[in-house]
C-alpha positions as a Markdown table, in Angstrom:
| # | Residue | x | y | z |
|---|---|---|---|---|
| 1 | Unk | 10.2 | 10.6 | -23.2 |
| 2 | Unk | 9.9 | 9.8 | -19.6 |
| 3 | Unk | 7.1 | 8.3 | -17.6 |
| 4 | Unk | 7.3 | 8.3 | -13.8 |
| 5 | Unk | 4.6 | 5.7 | -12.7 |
| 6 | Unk | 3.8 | 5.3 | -9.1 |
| 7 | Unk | 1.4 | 2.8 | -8.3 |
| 8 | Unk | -1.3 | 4.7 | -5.9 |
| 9 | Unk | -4.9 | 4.3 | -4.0 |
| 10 | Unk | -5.8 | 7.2 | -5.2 |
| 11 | Unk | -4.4 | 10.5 | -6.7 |
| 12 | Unk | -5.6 | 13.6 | -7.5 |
| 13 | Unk | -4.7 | 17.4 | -9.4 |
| 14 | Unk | -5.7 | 20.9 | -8.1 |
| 15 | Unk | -5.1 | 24.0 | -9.9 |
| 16 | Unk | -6.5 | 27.0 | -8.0 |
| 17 | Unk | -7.8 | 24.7 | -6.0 |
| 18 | Unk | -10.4 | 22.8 | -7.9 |
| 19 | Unk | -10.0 | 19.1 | -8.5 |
| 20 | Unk | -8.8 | 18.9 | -12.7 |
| 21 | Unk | -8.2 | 14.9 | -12.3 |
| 22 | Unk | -8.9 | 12.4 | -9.7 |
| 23 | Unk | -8.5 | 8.8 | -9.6 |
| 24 | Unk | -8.9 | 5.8 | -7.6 |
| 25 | Unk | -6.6 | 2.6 | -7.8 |
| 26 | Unk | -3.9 | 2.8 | -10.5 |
| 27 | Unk | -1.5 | 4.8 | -11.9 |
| 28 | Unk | -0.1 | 8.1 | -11.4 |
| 29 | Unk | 1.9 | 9.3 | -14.4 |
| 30 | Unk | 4.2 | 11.7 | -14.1 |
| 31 | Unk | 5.3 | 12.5 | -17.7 |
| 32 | Unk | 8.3 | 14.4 | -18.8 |
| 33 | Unk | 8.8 | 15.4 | -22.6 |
| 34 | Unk | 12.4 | 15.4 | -24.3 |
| 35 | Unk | 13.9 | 17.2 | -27.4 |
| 36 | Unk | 13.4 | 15.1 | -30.6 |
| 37 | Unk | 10.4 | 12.6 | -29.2 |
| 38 | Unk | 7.7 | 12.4 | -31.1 |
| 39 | Unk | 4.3 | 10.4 | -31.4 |
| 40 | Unk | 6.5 | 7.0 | -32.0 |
| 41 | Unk | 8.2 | 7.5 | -28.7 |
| 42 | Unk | 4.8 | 8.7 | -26.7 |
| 43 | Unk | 2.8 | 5.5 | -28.6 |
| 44 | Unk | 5.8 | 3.5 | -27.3 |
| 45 | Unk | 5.7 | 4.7 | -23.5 |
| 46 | Unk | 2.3 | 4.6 | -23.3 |
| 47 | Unk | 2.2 | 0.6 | -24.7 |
| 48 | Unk | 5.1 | 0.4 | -21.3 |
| 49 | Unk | 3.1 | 2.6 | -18.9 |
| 50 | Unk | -0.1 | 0.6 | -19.7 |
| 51 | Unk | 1.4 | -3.1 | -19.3 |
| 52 | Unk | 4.5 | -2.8 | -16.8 |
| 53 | Unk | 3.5 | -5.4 | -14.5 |
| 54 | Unk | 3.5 | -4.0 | -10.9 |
| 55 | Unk | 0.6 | -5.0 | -9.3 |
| 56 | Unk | 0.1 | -8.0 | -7.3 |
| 57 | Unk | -1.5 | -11.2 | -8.2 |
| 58 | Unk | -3.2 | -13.7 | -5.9 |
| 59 | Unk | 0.1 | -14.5 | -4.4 |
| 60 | Unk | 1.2 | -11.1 | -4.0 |
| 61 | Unk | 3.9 | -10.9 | -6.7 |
| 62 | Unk | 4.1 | -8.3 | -9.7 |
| 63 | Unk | 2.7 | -10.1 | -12.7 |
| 64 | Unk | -0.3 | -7.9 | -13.6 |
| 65 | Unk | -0.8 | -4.3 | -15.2 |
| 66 | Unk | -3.3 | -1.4 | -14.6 |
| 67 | Unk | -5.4 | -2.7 | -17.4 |
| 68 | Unk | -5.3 | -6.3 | -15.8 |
| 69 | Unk | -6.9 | -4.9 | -12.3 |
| 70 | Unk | -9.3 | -2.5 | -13.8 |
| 71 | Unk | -7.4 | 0.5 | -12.7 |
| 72 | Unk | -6.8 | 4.1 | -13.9 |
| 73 | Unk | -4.5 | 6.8 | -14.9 |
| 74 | Unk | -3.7 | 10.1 | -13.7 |
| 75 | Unk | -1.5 | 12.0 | -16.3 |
| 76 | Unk | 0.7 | 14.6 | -15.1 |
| 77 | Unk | 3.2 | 16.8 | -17.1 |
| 78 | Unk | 6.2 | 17.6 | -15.2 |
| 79 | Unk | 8.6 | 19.7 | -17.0 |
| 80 | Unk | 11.8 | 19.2 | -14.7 |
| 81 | Unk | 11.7 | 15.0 | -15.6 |
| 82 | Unk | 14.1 | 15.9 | -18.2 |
| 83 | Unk | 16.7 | 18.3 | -16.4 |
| 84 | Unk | 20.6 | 17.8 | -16.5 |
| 85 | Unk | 21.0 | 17.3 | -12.8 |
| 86 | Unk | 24.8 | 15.8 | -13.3 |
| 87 | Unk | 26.7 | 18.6 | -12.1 |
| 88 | Unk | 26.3 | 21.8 | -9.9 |
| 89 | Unk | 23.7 | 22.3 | -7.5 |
| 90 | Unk | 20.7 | 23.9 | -9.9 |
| 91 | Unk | 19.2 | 21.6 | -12.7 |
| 92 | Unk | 19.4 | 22.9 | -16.4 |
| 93 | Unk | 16.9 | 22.0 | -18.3 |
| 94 | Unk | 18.1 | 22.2 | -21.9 |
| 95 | Unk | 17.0 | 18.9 | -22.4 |
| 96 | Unk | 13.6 | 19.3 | -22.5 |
| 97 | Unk | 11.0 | 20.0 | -25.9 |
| 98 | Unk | 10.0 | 23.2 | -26.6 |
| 99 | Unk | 6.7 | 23.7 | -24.5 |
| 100 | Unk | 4.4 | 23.3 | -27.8 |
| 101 | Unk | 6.1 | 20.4 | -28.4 |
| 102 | Unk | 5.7 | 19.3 | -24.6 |
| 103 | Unk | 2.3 | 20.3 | -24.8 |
| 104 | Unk | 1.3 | 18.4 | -27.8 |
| 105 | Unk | 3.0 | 15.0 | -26.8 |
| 106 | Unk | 1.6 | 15.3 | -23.6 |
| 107 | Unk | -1.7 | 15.4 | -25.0 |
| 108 | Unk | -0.7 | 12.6 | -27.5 |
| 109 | Unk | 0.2 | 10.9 | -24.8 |
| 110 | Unk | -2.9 | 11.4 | -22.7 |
| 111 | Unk | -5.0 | 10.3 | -25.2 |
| 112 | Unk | -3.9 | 7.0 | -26.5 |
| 113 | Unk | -4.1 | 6.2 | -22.9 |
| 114 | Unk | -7.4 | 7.3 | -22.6 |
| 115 | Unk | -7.8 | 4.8 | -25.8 |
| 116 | Unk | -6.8 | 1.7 | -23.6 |
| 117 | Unk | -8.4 | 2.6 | -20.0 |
| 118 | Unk | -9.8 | 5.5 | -17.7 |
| 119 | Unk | -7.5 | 8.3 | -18.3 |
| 120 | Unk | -7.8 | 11.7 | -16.0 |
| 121 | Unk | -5.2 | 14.5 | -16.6 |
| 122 | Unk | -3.8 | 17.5 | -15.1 |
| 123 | Unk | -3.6 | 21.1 | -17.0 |
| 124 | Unk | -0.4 | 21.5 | -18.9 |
| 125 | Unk | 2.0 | 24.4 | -17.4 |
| 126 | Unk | -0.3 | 24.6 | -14.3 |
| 127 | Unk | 0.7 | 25.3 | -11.2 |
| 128 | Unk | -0.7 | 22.1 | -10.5 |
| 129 | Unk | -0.6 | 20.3 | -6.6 |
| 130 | Unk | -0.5 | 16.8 | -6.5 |
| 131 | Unk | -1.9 | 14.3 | -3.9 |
| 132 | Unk | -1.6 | 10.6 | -4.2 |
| 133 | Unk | -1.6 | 7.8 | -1.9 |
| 134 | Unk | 1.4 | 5.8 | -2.9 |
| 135 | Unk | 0.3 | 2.0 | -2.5 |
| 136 | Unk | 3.7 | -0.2 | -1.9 |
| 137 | Unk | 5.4 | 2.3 | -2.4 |
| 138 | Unk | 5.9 | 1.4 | -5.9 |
| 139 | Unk | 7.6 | 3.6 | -8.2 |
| 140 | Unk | 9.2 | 3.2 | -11.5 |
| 141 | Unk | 11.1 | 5.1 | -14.2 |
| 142 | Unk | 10.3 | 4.4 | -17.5 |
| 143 | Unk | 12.2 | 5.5 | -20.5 |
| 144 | Unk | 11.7 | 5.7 | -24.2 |
């Protein structure tokens, strides 16, 4: 299971142009589902997601976490996080869980989040447009 975490001012997800989640200061979450995870692995990333320490403290460094600043998620699936981009020039995406799988992590994922702090989401297999305001920019990988 991936998690692609950009810190942001703000974020939000349209589909057919209405607003599905919005937040303010936080974290966007850009979540891709492998083959073989399971709840395990989504409990695991979500304990990373929710204390990776990248926002600054009184001296500016990287100690604290999203729940340490009062800030919020934006959950995002994003099917091509998985894809086999080590050869040619169009990704395969092999890889990845079967969508019911992806579907049901995702929301397994979403909501142990939503356990721990504010947690908006976008709609699974939407044609979803993203907005964020990356604050740094900050942007991690995380990988269970």
């Amino acid at each position: 299971m991936i998690a692609l975490i950009q810190r942001v001012s703000e974020a939000a997800v349209r589909v057919d142009g209405e607003v599905v989640g919005e937040i303010g200061h936080g974290l966007l979450v850009l979540l891709g589902v492998e083959r073989d995870d399971d709840e395990a692995k989504a409990q695991r990333l979500m304990e990373r997601v929710t204390t990776y320490r990248i926002f600054g403290d009184a001296e500016e460094k990287m100690n604290l976490n999203v729940k340490q600043v009062a800030g919020e998620l934006l959950v995002v699936s994003q099917f091509t996080l998985p894809a086999d981009t080590k050869k040619g020039t169009r990704p395969g995406f092999s890889r990845g869980a079967h969508p019911q799988d992806a579907e049901r992590l995702y929301d397994y994922f979403a909501d142990q989040c939503q356990a721990v702090l504010p947690t908006q989401r976008g709609r699974f297999a939407a044609d979803m447009k993203v907005s964020l305001v990356n604050d740094g920019p900050v942007t991690f990988w995380l990988q269970v």
